[in-house]
VEXDREN-2710 file (C-alpha; in Angstrom, 1 decimal):
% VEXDREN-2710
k/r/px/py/pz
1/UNK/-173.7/1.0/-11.9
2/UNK/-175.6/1.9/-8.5
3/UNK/-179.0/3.3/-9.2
4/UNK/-179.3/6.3/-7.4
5/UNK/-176.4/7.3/-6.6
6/UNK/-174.0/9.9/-8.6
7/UNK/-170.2/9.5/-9.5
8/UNK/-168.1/12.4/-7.9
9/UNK/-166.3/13.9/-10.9
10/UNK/-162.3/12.6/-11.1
11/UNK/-160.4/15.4/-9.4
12/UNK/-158.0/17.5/-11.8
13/UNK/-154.1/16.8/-11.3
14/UNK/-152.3/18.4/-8.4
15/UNK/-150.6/20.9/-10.2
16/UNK/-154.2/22.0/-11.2
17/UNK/-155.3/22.1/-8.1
18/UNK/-152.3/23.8/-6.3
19/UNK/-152.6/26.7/-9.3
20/UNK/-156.4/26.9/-8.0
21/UNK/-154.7/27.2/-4.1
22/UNK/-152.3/30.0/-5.2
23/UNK/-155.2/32.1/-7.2
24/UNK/-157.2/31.2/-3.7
25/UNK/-154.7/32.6/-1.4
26/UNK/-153.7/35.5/-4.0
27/UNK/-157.8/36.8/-3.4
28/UNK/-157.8/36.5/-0.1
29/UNK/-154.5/38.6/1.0
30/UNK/-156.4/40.9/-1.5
31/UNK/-159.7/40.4/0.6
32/UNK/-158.3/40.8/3.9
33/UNK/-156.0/43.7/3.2
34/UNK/-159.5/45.5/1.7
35/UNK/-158.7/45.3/-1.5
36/UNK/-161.8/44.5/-3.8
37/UNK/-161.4/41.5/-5.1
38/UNK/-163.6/39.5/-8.1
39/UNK/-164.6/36.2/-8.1
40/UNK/-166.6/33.9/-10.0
41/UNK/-168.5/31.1/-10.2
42/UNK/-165.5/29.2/-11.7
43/UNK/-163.4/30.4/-8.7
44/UNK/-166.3/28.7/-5.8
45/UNK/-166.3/25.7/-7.9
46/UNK/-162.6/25.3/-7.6
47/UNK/-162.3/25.8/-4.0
48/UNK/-163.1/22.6/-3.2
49/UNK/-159.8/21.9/-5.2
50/UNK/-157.9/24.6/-3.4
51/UNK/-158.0/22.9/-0.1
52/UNK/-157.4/19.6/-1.3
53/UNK/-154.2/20.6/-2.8
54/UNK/-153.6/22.5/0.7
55/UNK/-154.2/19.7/2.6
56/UNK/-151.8/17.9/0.2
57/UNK/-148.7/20.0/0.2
58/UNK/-145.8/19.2/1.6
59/UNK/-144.0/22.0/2.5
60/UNK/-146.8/23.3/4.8
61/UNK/-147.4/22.1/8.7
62/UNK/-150.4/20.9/10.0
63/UNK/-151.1/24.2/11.9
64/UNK/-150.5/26.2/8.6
65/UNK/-152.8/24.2/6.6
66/UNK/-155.9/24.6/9.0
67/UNK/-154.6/28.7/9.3
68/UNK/-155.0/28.7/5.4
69/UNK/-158.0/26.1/5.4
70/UNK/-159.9/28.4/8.4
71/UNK/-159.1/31.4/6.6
72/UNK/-160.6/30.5/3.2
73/UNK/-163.8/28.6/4.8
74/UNK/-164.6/31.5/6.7
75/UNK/-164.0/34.0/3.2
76/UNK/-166.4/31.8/1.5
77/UNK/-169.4/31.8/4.5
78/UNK/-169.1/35.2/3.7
79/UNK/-167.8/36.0/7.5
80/UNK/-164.5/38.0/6.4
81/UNK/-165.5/41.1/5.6
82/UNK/-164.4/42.7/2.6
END
């Protein structure tokens, strides 16, 4: 063990991860259309998980992924408004 420094957390299985992508997308179509949409603490938290599993999916193209990835960055600086 290394003295100062703290273990990132072992990140949840793809599927996981791609379920927390498809709630993330779901929000922001809501979002952007102006539809008001909810979100939680849980929801932020698993954001991080949301664009791993975009950058990981392999039916999506590179120009895609940083549409999607810009898009939900910029939602969660609070820069789209709603």
């Amino acid at each position: 063990m290394k003295y100062g420094l703290i273990a990132e957390p072992e990140r949840p299985s793809f599927d996981k991860c791609l379920a927390d992508l498809n709630e993330t997308l779901a929000k922001l179509q809501d979002a952007q259309a102006g539809r008001s949409v909810t979100t939680d603490q849980t929801f932020w938290f698993n954001l991080d998980d949301a664009l791993y599993a975009l950058e990981e999916a392999p039916h999506l193209g590179a120009a895609e992924i940083e549409r999607a990835r810009e898009a939900i960055l910029d939602w969660q600086d609070g820069r789209l408004a709603a």
